[in-house]
C-alpha positions as CSV (number, residue, x, y, z in Angstrom):
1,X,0.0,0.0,0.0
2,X,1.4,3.8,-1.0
3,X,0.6,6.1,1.2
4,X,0.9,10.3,0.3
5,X,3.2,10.5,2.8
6,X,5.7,7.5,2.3
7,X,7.0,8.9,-1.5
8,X,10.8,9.4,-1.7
9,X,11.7,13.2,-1.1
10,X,15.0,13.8,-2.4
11,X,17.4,14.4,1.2
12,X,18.3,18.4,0.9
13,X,21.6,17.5,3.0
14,X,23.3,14.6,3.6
15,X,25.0,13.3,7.1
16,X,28.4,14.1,6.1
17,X,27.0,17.5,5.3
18,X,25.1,17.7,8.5
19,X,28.1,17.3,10.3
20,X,29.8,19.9,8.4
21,X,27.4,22.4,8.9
22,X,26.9,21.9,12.6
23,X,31.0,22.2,12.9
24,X,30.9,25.7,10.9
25,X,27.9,27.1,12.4
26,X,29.8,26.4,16.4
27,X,32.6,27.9,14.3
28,X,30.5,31.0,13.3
29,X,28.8,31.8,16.7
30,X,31.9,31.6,18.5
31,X,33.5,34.6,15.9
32,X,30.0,36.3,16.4
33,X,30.6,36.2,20.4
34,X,34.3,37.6,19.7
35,X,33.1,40.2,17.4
36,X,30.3,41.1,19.9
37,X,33.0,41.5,23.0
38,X,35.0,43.3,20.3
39,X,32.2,46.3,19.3
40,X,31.3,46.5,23.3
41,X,34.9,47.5,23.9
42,X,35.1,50.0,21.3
43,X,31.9,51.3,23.1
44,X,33.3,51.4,26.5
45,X,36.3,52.4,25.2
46,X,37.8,56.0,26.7
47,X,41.4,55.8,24.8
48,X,39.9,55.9,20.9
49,X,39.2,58.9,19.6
50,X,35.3,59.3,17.8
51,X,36.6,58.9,14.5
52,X,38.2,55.9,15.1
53,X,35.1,54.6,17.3
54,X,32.8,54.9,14.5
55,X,35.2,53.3,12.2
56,X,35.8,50.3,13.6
57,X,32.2,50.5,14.8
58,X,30.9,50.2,11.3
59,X,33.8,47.7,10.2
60,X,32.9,45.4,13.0
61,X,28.9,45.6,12.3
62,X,29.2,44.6,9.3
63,X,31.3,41.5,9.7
64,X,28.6,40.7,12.5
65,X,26.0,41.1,9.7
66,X,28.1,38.8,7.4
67,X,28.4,36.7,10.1
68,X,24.9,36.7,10.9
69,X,23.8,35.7,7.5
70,X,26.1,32.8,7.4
71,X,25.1,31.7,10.3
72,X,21.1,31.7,9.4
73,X,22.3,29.7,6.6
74,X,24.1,26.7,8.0
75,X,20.8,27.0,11.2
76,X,18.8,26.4,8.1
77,X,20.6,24.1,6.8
78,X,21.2,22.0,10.1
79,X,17.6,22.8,10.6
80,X,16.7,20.8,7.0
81,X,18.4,17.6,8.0
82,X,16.9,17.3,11.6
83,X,13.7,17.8,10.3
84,X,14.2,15.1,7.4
85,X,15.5,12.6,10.1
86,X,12.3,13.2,12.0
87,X,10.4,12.6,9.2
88,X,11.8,9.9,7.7
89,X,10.9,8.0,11.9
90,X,7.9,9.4,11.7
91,X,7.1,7.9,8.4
92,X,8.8,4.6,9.2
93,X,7.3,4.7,12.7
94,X,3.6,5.3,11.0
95,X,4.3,2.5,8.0
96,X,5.2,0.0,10.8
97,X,2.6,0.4,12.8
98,X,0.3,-0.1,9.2
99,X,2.0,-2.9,8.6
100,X,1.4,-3.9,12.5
101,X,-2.6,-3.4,11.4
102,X,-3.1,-4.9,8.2
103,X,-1.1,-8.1,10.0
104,X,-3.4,-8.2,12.7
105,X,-6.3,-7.6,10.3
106,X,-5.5,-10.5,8.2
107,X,-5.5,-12.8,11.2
108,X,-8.5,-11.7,12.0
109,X,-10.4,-11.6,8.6
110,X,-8.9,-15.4,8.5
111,X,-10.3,-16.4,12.1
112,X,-13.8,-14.6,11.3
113,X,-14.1,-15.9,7.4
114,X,-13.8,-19.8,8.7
115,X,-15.8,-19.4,11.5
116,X,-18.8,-17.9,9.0
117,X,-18.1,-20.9,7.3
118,X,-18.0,-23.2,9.6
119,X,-21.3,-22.3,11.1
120,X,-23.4,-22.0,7.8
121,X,-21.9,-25.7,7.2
122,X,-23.2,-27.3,10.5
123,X,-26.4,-25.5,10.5
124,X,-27.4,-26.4,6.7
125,X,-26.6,-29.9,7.9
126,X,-27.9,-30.0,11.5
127,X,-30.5,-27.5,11.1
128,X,-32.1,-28.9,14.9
129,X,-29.1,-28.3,16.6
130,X,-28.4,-24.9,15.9
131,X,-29.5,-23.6,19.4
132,X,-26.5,-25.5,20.5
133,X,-24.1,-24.4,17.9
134,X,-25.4,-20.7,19.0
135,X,-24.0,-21.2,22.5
136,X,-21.2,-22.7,21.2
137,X,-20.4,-19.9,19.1
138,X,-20.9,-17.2,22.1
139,X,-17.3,-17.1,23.5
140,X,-15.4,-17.2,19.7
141,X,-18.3,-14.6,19.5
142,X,-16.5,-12.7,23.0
143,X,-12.9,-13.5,21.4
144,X,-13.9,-11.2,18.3
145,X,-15.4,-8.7,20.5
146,X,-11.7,-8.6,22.8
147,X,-10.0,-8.3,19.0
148,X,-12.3,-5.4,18.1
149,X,-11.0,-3.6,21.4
150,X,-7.7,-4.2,19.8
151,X,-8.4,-2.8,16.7
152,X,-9.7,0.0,18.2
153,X,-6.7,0.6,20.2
154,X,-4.9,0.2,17.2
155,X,-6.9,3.0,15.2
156,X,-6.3,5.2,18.5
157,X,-2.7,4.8,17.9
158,X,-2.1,5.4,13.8
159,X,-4.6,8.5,14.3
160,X,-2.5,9.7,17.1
161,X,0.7,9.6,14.8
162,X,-1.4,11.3,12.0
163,X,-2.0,13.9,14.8
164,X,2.0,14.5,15.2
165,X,2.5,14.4,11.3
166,X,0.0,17.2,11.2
167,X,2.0,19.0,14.1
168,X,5.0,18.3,11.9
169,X,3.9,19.5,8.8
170,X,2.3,22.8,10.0
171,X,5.3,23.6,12.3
């Protein structure tokens, strides 16, 4: 069974990439921080003359604005990989639960289909004892009813993962 959700979208990164990424973007806030402490100096500072202030000032500002865009691009780019890895569990979590279901209702469909048979065969041939085969049939009867509870229990569960892929795919 294809689901909507389970196509193959082309990975935007790659691990070795991810890794990368993470690595420059510690690299990149670290610079930020220095050039941060760097600009409050020149701020504080009582030895540089006005001039000089508002040149390094604006030399410094705009290498934290460089920096700054950098760094948006490698968050986004980290960003882009976690998500992917949580989508790709999320869609192998869902699928295996499926898979988990249409199991489960196989067995079932099997256990139900013969015993529909089996009961229209002994009441077309013993049509006087079918009060008896009725009572028999009671507790397979009760067995369905304790599998129906787990199908339910199933269908709680896949709608509560199709409750966090919605979360995901709005966030």
């Amino acid at each position: 069974m294809k689901l909507p959700w389970s196509h193959n979208r082309p990975q935007l990164t790659f691990e070795s990439e991810l890794e990368d990424a993470k690595r420059k973007l510690k690299s990149l806030k670290f610079e930020r921080d220095l050039l941060s402490q760097m600009i409050l100096r020149v701020y504080e500072s009582k030895d540089i003359e006005d001039e000089d202030k508002k040149y390094l000032l604006n030399k410094y500002k705009s290498s934290l604005k460089e920096l700054e865009s950098q760094i948006n691009t490698y968050s986004a780019m980290v960003e882009v990989r976690e998500l992917e890895n949580a989508r790709e569990e999320l869609v192998n979590l869902f699928n295996s639960k499926i898979s988990q279901i249409d199991k489960r209702i196989d067995e079932l469909s099997k256990t139900v289909g013969g015993l529909s048979a089996v009961s229209q065969i002994k009441v077309e041939e013993q049509p006087i004892r079918e009060k008896k085969e009725e009572k028999k049939d009671k507790p397979k009867v009760e067995k369905t009813e304790k599998e129906e509870d787990k199908l339910e229990e199933l269908y709680k569960e896949v709608n509560t993962v199709l409750e966090k892929l919605e979360q995901i795919e709005i966030q």
